[in-house]
C-alpha positions in Angstrom: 0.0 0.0 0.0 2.5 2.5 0.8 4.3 1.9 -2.7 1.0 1.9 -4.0 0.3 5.7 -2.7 4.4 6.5 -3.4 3.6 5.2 -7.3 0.2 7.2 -6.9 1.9 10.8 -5.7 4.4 10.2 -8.8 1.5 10.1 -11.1 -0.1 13.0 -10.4 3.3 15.2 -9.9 3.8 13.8 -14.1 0.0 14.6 -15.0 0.3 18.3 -13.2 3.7 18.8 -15.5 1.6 18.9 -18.4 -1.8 21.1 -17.4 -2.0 24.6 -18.1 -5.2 25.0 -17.8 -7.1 25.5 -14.1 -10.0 23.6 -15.9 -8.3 20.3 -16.5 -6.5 20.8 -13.1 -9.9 20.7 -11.6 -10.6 17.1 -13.2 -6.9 15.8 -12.3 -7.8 17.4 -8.2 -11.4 15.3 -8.3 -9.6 12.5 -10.0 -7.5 12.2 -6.9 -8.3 14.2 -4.2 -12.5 14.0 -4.3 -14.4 11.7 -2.4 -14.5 9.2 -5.2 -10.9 9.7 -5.6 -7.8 7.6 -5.9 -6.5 8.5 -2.4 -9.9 7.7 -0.9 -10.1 4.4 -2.4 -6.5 3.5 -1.3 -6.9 4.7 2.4 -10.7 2.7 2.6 -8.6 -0.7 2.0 -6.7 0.0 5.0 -9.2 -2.0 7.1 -7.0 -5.0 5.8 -3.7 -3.8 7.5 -2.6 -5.1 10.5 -3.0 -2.7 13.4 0.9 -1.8 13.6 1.0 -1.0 10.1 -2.1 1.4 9.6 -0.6 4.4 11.7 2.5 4.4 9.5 0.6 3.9 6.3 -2.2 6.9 7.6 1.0 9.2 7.9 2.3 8.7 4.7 -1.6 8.9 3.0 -1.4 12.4 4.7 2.2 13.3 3.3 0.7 12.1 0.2 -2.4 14.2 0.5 -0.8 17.6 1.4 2.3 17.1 -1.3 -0.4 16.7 -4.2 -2.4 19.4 -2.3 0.7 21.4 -2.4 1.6 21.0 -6.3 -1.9 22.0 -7.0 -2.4 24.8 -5.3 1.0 26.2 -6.4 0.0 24.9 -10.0 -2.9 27.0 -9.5 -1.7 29.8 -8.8 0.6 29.5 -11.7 -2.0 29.9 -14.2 -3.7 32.6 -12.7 -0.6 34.3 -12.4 0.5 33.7 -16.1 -4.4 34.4 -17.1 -3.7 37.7 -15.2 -0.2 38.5 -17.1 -2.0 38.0 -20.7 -4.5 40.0 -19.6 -2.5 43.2 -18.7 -0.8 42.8 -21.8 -3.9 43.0 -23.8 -5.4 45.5 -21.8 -2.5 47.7 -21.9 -2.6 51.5 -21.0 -0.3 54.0 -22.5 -0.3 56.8 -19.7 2.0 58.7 -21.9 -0.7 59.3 -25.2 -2.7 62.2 -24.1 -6.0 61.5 -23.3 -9.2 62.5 -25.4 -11.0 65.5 -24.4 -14.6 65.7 -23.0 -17.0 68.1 -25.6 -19.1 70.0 -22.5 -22.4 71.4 -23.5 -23.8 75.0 -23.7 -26.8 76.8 -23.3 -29.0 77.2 -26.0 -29.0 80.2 -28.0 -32.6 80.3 -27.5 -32.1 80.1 -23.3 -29.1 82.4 -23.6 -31.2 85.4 -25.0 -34.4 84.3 -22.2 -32.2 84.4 -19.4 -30.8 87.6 -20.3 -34.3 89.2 -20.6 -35.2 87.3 -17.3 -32.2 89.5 -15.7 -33.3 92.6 -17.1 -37.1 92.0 -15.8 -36.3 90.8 -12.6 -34.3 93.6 -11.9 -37.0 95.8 -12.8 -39.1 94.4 -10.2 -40.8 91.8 -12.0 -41.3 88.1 -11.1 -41.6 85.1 -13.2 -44.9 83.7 -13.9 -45.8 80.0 -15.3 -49.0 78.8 -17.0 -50.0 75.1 -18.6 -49.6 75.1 -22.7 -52.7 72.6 -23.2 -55.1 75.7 -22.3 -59.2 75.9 -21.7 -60.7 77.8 -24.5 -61.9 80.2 -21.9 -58.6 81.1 -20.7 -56.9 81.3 -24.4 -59.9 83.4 -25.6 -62.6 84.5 -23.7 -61.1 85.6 -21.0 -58.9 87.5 -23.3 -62.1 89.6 -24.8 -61.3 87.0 -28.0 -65.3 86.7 -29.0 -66.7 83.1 -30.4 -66.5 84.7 -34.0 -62.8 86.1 -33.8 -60.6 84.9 -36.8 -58.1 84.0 -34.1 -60.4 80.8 -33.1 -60.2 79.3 -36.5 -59.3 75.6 -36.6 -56.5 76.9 -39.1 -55.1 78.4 -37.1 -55.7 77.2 -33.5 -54.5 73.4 -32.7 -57.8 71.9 -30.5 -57.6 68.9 -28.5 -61.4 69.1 -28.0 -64.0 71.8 -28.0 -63.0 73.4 -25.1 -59.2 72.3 -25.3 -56.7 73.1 -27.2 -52.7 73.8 -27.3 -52.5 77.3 -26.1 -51.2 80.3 -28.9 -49.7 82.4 -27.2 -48.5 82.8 -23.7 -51.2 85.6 -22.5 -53.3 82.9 -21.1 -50.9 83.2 -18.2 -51.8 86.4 -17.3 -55.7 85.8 -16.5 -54.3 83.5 -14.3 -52.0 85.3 -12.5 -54.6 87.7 -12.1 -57.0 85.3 -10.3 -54.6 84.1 -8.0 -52.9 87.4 -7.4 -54.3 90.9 -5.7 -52.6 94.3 -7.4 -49.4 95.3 -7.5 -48.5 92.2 -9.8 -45.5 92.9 -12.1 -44.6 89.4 -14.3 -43.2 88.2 -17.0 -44.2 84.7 -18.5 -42.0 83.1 -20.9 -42.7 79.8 -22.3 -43.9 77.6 -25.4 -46.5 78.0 -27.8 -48.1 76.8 -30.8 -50.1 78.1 -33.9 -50.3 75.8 -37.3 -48.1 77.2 -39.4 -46.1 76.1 -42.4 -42.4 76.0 -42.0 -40.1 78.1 -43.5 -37.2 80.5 -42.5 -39.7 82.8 -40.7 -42.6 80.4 -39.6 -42.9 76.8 -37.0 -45.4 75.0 -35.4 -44.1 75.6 -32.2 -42.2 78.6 -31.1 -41.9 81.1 -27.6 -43.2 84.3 -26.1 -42.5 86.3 -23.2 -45.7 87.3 -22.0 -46.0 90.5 -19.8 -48.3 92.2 -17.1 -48.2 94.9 -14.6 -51.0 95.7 -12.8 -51.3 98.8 -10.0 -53.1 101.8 -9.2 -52.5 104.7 -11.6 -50.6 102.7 -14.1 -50.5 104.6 -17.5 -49.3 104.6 -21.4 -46.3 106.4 -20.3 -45.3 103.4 -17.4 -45.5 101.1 -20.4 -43.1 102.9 -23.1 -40.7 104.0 -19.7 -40.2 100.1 -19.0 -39.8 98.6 -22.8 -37.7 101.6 -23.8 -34.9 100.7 -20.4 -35.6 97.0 -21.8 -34.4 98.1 -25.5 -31.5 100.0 -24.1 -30.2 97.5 -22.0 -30.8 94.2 -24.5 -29.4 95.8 -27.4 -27.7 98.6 -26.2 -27.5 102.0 -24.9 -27.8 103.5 -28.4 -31.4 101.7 -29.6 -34.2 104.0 -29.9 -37.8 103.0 -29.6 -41.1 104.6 -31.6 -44.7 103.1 -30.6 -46.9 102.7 -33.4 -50.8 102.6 -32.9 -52.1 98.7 -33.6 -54.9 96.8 -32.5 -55.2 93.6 -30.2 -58.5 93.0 -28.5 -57.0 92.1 -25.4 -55.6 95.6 -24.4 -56.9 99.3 -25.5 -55.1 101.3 -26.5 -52.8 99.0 -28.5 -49.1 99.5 -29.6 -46.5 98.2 -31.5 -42.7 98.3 -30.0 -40.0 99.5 -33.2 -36.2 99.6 -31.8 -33.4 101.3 -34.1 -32.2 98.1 -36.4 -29.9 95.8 -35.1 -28.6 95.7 -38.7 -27.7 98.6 -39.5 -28.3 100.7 -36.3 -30.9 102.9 -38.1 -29.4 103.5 -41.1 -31.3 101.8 -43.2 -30.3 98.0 -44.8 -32.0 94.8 -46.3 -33.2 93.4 -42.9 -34.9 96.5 -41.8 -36.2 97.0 -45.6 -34.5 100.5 -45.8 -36.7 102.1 -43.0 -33.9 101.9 -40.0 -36.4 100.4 -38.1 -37.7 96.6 -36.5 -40.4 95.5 -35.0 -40.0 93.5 -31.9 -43.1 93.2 -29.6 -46.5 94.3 -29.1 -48.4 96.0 -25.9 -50.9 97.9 -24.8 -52.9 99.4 -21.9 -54.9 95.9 -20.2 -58.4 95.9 -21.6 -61.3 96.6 -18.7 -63.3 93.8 -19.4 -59.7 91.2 -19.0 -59.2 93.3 -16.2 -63.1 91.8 -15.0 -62.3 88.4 -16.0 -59.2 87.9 -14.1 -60.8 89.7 -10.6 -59.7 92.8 -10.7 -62.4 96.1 -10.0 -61.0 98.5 -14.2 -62.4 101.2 -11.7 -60.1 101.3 -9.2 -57.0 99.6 -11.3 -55.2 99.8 -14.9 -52.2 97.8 -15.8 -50.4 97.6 -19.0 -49.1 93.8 -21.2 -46.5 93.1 -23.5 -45.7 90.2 -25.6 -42.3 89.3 -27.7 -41.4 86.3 -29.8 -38.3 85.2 -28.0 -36.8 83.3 -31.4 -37.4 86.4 -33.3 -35.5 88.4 -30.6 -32.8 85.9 -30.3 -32.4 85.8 -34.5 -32.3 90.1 -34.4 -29.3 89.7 -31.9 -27.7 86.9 -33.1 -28.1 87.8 -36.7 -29.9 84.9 -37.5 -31.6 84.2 -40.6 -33.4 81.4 -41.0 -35.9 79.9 -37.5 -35.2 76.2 -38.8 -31.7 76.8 -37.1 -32.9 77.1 -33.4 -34.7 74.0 -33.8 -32.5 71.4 -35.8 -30.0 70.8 -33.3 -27.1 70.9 -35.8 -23.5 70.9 -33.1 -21.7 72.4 -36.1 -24.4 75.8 -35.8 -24.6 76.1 -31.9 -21.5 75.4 -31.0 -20.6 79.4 -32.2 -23.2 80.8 -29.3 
């Protein structure tokens, strides 16, 4: 028996010689070392041995034991060693190649020219309204002194999710609301999204934004509205711009006006994008109707307020010098990354 595990331990030493692979050393460690092993078998037949002789041949099955247990362990660790090796070698860094660097985002042109407007506002004493854009008819219209029969309601025009809903065109829903929710003084602005079913082309989209306007107060008059867009003009497009009101009509405010600033172009001289006048139109107001005024809470007798309304991508196009719409809205990284 004990040549028997000598002859054994010489076997497997020869067999581990050739593995180089922890799978097949797996099979030769069950082979000999599992429960249904060789080792096992030998030390069950030592019920046969005299009792003087199975002490010395237990020691030696344990000497056998550990040495194979030994060589495969270290065996193991081998291949794992040499695994890990290849591994670094394929998966090898150069530290010394500079590394690639990360593009970081910017703000939209779009939300570059809206915060700067924000600024000016809010330092003007204004706050910042919100409103939904799926509106109530009542609230996009009528409460807007926008009559059933206005051309405004048409279905051309107008996208409607029902008869009474639809996708709000422009953003002076927001200021009916303000109105019911707020007492006078109320000074806001409310940019945001709107819609209108247009075709699109260089000057037209489906979707576009306003900055909506209100200030509401005892006493407020014509001249509180041209004092607070002309410090606007001056300090969006600079010092020099001049303003001229122009009587217009909009049946949610009376009287009505719209805003011309010196061209951005040209600075008044006269040029292709102001069409040789000097002058560009940039927003509309007026003096807050009574009956809106009614609608949103608020006693016409007692109080008078003033609203404004711009197209915030024709704004940012004027100072950006921007000539076709479809360019705020494509998402081209060749066109904003020069903003």
């Amino acid at each position: 028996m004990k040549e028997s595990l000598l002859r054994l331990k010489e076997e497997v030493l020869k067999e581990l010689s050739k593995i180089s692979d922890s799978n097949k050393l797996e099979e030769i460690r069950l082979k000999y070392l599992g429960k249904k092993g060789e080792i096992t078998k030998i030390l069950r037949s030592m019920g046969s041995l005299a009792p003087e002789e199975r002490p010395v041949i237990g020691q030696i099955a344990n000497e056998v034991r550990e040495d194979i247990e030994r060589a495969i362990f270290d065996l193991k660790k081998k291949i794992e060693n040499k695994l890990k090796e290849e591994k670094i070698k394929r998966e090898y860094i150069d530290i010394t190649v500079p590394g690639r660097k990360r593009e970081l985002g910017t703000k939209h042109p779009l939300t570059q020219v809206l915060d700067e407007i924000k600024d000016i506002f809010i330092g003007m004493g204004f706050k910042i309204a919100e409103g939904p854009e799926m509106e109530l008819d009542y609230y996009n219209f009528e409460a807007l002194n926008i009559p059933k029969n206005h051309p405004a309601r048409d279905v051309q025009d107008t996208f409607y999710i029902s008869e009474n809903m639809l996708l709000r065109t422009h953003t002076s829903p927001v200021e009916v609301r303000t109105m019911e929710k707020s007492k006078p003084p109320i000074r806001i602005i409310s940019p945001g999204r709107v819609y209108r079913s247009d075709e699109v082309d260089a000057t037209h989209s489906p979707v576009f934004h306003q900055v909506e306007g209100l200030v509401v107060d005892k006493g407020i008059s014509m001249a509180d509205l041209k004092g607070i867009l002309s410090t606007f003009a001056k300090r969006f497009f600079g010092e020099h711009t001049k303003t001229k009101f122009r009587p217009h009509h909009f049946p949610f405010t009376e009287p009505s006006a719209e805003m011309d600033v010196t061209c951005v172009a040209c600075k008044g001289v006269g040029c292709r994008v102001c069409k040789g006048t000097g002058w560009i139109e940039i927003l509309g107001a007026g003096m807050t109707h009574p009956k809106v005024l009614e609608y949103g809470g608020i006693d016409p007798e007692e109080y008078t307020g003033f609203a404004f309304g711009m197209g915030l991508d024709r704004i940012t196009m004027l100072k950006y010098g921007i000539d076709d719409l479809r360019l705020l809205f494509e998402n081209d990284i060749r066109f904003l990354k020069q903003f």
